[in-house]
Backbone as a chain_set.jsonl record, in Angstrom:
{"seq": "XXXXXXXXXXXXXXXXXXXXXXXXXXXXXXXXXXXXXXXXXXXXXXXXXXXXXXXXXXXXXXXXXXXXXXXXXXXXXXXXXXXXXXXXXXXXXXXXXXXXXXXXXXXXXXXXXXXXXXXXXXXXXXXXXXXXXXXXXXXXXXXXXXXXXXXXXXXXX", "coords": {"N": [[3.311, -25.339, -0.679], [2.262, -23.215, 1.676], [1.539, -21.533, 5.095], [1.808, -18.742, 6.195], [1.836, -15.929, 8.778], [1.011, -12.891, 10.339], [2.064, -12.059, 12.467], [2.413, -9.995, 14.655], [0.338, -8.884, 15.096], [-1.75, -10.779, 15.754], [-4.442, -12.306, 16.373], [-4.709, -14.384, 19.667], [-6.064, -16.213, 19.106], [-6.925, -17.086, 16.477], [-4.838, -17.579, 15.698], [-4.372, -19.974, 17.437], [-6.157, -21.85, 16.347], [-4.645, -21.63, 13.65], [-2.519, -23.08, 14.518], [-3.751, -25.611, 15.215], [-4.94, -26.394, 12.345], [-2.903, -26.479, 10.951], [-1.203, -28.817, 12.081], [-3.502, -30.632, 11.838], [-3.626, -30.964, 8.931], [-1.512, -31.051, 7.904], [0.004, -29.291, 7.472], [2.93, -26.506, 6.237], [3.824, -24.269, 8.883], [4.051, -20.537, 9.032], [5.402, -18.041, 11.743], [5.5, -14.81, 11.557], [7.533, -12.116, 13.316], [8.239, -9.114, 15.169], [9.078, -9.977, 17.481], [9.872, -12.441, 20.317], [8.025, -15.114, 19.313], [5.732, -17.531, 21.129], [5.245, -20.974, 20.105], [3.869, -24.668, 19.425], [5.73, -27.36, 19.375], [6.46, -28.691, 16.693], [7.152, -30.275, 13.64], [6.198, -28.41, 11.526], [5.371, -26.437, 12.407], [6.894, -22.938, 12.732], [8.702, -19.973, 13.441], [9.853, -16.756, 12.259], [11.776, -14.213, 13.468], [12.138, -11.263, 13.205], [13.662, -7.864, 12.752], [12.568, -4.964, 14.878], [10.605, -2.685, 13.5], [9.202, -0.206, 10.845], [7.009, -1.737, 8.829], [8.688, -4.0, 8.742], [8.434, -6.945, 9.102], [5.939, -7.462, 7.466], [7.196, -7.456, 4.825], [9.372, -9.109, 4.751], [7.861, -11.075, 5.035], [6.682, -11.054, 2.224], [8.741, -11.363, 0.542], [9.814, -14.063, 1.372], [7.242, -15.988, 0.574], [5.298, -18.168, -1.748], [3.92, -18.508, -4.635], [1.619, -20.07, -4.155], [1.093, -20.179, -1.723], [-0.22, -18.554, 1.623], [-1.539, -16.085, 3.154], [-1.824, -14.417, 6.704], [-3.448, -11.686, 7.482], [-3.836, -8.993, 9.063], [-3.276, -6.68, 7.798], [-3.658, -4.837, 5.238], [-2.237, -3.076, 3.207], [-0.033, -4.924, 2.941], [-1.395, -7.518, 2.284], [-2.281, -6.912, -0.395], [0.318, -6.558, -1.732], [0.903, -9.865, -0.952], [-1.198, -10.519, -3.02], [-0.597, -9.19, -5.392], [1.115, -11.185, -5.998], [0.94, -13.563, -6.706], [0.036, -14.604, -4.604], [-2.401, -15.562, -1.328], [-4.632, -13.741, 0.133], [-5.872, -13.743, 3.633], [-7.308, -11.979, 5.911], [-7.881, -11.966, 9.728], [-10.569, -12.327, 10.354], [-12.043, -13.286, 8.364], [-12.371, -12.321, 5.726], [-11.359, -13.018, 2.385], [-8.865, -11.692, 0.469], [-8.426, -10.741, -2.464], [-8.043, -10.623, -6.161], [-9.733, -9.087, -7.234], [-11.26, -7.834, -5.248], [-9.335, -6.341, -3.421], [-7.674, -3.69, -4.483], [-10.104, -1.973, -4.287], [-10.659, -2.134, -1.166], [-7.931, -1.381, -0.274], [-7.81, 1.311, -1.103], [-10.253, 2.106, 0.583], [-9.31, 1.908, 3.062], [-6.748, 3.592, 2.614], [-8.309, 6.163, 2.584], [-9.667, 6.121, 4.908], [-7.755, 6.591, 6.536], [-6.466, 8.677, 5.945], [-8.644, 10.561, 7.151], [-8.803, 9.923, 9.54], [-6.482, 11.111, 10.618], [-6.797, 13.861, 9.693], [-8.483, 13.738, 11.743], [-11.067, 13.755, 11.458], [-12.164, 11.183, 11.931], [-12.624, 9.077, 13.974], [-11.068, 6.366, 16.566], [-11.108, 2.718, 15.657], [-11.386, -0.054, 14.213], [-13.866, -2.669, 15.378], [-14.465, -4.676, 17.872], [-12.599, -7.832, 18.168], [-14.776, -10.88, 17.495], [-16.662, -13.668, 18.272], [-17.706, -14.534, 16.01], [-16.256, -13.786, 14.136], [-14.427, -14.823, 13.961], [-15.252, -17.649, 13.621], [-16.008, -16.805, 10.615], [-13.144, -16.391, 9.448], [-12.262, -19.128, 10.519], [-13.674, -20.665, 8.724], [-13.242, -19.458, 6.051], [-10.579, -20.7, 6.308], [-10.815, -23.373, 6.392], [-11.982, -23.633, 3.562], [-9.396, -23.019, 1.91], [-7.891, -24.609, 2.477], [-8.638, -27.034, 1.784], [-8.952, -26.964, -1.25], [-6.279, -26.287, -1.786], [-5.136, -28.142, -0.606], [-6.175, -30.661, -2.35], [-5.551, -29.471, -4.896], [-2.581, -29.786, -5.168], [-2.294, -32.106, -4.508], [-3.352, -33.152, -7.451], [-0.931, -32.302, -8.983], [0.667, -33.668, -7.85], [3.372, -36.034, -8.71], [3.35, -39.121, -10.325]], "CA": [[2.155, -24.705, -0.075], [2.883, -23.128, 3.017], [0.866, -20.362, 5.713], [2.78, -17.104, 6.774], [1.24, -15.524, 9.577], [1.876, -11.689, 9.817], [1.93, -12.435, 13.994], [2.24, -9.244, 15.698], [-1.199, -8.321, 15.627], [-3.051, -11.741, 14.679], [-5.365, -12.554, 17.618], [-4.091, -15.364, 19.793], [-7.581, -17.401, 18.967], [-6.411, -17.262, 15.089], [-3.063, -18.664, 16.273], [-4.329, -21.45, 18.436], [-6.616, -22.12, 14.927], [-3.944, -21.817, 12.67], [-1.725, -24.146, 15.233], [-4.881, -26.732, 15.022], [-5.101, -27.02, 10.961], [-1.523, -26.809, 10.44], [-1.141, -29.878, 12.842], [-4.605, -31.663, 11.066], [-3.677, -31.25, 7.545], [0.173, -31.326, 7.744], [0.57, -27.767, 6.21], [3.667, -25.595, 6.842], [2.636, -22.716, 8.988], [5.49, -19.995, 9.821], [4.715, -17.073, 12.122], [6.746, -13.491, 11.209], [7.06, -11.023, 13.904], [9.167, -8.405, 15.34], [9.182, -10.525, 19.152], [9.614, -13.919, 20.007], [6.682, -15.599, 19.357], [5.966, -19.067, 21.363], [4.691, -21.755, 19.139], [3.921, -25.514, 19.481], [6.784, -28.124, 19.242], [5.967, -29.488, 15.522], [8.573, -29.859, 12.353], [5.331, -27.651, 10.535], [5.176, -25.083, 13.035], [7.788, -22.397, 12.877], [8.702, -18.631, 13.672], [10.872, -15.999, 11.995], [12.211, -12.567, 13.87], [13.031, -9.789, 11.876], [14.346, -6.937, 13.309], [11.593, -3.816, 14.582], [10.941, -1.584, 12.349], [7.574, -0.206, 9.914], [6.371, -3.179, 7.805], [10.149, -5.21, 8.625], [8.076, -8.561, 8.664], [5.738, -7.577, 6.039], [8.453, -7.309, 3.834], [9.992, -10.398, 4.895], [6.883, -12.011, 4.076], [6.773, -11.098, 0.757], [10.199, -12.009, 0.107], [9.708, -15.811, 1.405], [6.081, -16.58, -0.137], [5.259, -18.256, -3.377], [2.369, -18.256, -5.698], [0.184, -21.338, -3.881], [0.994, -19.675, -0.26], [-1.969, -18.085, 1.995], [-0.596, -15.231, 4.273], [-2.63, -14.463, 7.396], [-2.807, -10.348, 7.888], [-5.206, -7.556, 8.975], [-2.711, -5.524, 6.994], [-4.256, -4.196, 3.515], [-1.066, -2.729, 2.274], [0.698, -6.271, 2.895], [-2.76, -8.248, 1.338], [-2.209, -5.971, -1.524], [1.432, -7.274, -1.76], [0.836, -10.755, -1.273], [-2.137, -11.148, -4.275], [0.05, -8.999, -6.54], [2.588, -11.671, -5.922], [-0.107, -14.765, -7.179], [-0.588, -15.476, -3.411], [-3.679, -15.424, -1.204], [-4.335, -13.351, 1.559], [-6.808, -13.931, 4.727], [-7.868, -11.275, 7.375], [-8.484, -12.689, 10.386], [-11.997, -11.536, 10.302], [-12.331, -14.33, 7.583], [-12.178, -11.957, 4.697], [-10.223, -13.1, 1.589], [-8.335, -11.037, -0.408], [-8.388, -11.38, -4.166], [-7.346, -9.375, -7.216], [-11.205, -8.548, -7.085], [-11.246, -6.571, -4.516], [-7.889, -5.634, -2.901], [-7.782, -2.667, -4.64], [-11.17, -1.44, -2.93], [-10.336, -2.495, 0.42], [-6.647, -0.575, 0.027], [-8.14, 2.673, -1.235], [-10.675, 2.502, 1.671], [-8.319, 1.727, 4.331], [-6.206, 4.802, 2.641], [-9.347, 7.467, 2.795], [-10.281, 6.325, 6.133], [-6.388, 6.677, 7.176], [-6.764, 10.393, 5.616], [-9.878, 10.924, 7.586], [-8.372, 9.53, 11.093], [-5.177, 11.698, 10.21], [-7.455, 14.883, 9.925], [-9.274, 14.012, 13.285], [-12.363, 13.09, 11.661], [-12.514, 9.945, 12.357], [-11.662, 8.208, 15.728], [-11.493, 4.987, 16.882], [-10.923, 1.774, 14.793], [-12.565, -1.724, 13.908], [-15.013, -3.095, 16.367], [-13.614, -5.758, 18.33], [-12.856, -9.119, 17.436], [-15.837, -11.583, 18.19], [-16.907, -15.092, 18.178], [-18.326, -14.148, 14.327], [-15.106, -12.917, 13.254], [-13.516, -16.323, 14.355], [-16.172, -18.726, 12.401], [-15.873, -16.836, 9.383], [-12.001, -16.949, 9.685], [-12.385, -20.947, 10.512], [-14.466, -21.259, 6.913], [-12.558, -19.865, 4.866], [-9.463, -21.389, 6.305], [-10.47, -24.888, 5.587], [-11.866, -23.977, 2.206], [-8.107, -22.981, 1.526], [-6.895, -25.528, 3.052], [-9.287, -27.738, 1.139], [-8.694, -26.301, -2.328], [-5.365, -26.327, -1.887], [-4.75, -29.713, -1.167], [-6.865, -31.379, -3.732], [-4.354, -28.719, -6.07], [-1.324, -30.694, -4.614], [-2.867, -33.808, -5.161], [-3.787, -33.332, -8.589], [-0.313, -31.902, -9.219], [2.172, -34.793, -7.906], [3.758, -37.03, -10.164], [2.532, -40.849, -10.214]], "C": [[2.444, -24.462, 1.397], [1.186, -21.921, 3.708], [1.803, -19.862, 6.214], [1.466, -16.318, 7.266], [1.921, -13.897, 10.157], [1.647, -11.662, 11.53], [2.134, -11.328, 14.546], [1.012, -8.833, 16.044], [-2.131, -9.328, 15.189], [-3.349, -12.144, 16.703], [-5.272, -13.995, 18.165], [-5.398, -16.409, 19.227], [-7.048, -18.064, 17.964], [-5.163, -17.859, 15.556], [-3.267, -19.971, 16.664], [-4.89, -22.223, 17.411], [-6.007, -22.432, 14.623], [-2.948, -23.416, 13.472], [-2.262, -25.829, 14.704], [-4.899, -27.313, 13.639], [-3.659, -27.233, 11.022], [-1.118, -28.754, 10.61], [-2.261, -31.227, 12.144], [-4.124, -31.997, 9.502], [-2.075, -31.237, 7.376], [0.852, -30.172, 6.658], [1.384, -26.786, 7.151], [3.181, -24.701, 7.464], [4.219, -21.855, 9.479], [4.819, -18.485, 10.17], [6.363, -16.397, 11.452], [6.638, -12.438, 11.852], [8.48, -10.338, 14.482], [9.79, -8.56, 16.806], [9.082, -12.03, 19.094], [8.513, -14.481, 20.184], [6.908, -17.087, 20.516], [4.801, -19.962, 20.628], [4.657, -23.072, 19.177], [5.134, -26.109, 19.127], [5.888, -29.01, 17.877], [7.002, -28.965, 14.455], [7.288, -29.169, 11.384], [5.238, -26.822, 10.719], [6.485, -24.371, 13.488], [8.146, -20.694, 12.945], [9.839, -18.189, 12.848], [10.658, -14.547, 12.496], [12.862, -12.087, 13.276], [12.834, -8.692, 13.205], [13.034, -5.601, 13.513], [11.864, -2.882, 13.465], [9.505, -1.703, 11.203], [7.869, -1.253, 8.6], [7.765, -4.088, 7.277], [8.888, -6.736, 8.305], [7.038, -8.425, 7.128], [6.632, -7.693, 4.721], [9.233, -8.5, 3.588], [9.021, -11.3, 4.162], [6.713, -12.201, 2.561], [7.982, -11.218, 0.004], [10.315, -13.661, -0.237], [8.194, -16.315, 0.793], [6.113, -16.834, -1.461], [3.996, -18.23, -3.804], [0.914, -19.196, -4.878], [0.21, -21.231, -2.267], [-0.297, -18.907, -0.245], [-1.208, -17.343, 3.269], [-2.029, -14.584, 4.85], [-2.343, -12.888, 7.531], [-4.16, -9.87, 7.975], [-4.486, -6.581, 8.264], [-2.852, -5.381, 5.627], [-2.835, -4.422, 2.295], [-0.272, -4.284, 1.759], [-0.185, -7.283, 1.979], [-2.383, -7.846, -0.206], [-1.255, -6.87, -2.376], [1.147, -8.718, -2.332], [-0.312, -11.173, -2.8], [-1.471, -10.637, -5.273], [1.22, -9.98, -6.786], [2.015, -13.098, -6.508], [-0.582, -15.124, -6.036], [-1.832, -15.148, -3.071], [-3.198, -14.888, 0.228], [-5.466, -13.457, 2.397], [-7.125, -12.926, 5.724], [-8.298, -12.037, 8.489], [-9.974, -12.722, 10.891], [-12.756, -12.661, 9.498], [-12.914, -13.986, 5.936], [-10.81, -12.12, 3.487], [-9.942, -12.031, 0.97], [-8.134, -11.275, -2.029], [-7.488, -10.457, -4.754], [-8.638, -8.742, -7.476], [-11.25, -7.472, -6.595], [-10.41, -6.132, -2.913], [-7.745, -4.453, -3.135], [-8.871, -1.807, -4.025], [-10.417, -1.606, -2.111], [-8.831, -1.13, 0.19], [-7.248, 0.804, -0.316], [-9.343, 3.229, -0.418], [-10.037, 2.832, 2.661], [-7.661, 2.952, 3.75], [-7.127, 6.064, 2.779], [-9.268, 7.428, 4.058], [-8.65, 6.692, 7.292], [-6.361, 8.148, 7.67], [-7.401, 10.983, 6.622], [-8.999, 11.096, 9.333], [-7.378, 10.87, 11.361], [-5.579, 13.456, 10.3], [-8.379, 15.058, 11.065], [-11.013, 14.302, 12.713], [-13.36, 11.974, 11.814], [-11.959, 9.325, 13.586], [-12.197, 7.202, 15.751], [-11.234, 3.998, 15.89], [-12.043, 0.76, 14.313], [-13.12, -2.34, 15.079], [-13.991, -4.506, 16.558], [-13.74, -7.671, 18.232], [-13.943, -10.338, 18.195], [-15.615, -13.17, 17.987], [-17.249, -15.227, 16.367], [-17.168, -14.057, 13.484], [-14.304, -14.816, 13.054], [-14.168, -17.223, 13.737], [-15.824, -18.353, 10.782], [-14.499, -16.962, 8.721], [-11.899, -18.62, 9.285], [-12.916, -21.221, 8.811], [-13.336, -20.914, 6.171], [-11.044, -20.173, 4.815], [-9.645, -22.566, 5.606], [-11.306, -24.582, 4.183], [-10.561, -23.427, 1.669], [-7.627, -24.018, 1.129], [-7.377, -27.225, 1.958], [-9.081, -27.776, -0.346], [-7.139, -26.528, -2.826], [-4.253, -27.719, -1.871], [-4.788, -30.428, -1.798], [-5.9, -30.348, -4.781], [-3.239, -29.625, -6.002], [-1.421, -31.899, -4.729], [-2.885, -34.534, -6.466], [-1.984, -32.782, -9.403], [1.062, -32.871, -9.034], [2.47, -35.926, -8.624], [3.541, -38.296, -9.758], [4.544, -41.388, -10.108]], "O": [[2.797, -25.339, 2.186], [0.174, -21.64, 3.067], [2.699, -20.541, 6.716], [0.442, -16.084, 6.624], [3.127, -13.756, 10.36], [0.672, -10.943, 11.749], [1.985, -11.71, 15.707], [0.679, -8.47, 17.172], [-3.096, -9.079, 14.467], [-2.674, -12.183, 17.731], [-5.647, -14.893, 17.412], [-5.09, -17.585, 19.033], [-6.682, -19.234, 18.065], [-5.025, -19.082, 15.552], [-2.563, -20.932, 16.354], [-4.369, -23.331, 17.285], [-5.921, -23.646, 14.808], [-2.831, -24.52, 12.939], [-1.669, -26.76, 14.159], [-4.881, -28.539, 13.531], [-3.304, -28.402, 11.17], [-0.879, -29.605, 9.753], [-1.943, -32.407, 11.993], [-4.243, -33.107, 8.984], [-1.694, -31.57, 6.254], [1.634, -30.129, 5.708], [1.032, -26.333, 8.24], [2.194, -24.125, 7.005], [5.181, -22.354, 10.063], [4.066, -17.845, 9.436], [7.462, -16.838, 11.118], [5.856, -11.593, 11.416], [9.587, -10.852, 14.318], [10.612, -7.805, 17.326], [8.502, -12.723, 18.258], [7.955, -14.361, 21.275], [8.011, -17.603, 20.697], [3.616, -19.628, 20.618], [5.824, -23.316, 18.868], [5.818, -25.346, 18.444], [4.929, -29.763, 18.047], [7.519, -27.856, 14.328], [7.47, -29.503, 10.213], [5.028, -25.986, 9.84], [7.177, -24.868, 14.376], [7.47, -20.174, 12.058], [10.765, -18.975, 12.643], [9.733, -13.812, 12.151], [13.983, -12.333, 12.83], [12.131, -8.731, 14.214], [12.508, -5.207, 12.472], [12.843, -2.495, 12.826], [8.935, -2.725, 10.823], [8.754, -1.357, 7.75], [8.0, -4.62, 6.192], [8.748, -7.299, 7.22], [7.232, -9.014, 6.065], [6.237, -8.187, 3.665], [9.673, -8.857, 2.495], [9.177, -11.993, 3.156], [6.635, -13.241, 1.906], [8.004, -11.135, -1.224], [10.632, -14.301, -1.24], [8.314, -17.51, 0.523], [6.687, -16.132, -2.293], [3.061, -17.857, -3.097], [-0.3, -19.026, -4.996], [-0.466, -21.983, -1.565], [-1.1, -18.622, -1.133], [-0.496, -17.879, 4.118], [-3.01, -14.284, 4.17], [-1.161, -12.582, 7.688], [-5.187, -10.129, 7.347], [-5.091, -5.525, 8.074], [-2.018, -5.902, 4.888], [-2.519, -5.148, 1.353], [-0.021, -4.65, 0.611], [0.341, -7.807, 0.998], [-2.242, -8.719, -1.062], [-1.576, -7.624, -3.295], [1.104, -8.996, -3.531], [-0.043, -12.15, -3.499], [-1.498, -11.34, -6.283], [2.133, -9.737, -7.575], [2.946, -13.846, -6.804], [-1.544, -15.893, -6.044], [-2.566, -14.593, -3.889], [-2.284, -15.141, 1.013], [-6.432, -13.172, 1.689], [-7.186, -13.56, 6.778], [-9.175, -12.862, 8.233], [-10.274, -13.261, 11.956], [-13.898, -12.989, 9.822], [-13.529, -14.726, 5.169], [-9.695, -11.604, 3.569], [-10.883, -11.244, 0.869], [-7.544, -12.264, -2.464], [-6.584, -9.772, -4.276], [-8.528, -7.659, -8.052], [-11.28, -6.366, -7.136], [-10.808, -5.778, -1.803], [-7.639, -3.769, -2.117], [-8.521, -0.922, -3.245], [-9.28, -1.173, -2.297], [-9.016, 0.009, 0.62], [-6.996, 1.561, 0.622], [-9.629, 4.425, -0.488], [-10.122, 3.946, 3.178], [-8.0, 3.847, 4.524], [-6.533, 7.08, 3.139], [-8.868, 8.44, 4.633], [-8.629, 6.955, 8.494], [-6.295, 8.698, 8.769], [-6.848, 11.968, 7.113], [-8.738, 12.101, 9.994], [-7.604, 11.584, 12.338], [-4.819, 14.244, 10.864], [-8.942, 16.108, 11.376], [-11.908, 14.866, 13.342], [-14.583, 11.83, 11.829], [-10.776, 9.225, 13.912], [-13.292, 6.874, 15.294], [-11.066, 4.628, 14.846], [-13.252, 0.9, 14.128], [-12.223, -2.412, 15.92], [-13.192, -5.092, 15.828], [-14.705, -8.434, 18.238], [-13.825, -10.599, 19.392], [-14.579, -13.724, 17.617], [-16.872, -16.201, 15.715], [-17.172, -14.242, 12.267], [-13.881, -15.548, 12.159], [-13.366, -17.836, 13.032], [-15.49, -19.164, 9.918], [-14.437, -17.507, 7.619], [-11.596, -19.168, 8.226], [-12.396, -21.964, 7.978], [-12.548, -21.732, 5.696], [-10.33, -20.04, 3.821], [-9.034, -22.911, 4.595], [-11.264, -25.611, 3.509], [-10.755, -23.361, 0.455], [-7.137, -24.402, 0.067], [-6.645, -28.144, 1.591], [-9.034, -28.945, -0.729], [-6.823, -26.865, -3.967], [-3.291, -28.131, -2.519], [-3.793, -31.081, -2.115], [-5.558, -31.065, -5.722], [-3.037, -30.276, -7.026], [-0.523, -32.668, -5.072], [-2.648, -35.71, -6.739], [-1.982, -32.998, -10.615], [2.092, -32.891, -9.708], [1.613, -36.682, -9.082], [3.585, -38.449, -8.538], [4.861, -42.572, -10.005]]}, "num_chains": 1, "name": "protein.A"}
């Protein structure tokens, strides 16, 4: 059970968060970005640089994740990825990703791409708040919660 953090665009708040549980509950966390990240001194907390380049770390990510991982992304396409892969994905917004409704979400995010792309839409997502960051926080530790009691119930006597 690990966290993969899609770090070029995760909001340092969510970082200093993710830093915080990792450190409380003793769960791998590894950032993946295309710059050196800086990251606490802990054998849980760890970075990987991949090389620039369109969706290089996504890619990476979904290479190194397994089925009972929880990958941190505002990126759809990558969300997409990770749940077709058994994993779980998080927005930092504090929206999960399922097999529910991934598919929505990706065929919004592609209309509204369309839309932007034709210059009828401008502008993006409203900026990240104090709101965004609570609901984030929840459904981290029910992950984190869920996931342990899995690991628990799963190691051999």
């Amino acid at each position: 059970m690990q966290i993969w953090v899609d770090a070029d665009a995760c909001p340092g708040e969510i970082k200093e968060l993710l830093f915080k549980a990792a450190k409380r509950t003793s769960t791998k966390m590894t950032l993946v970005a295309n710059q050196p990240m800086s990251t606490p001194k802990s054998d849980l907390i760890d970075s990987v640089l991949v090389p620039a380049g369109l969706d290089v770390a996504d890619q990476r990510i979904v290479e190194l994740l397994s089925a009972e991982d929880l990958v941190i992304t505002a990126d759809i396409p990558l969300a997409a990825d990770v749940v077709a892969k058994g994993a779980q994905a998080l927005n930092p917004r504090g929206t999960m990703y399922t097999d529910e409704n991934v598919g929505e979400r990706l065929a919004v995010r592609n209309l509204l791409d369309e839309l932007r792309t034709g210059g009828e839409i401008t502008g993006g997502p409203a900026g990240f708040n104090a709101k965004d960051k609570q609901a984030f926080a929840n459904q981290l530790d029910r992950w984190l919660t869920m996931a342990k009691r899995k690991q628990a119930r799963n190691k051999p006597l």
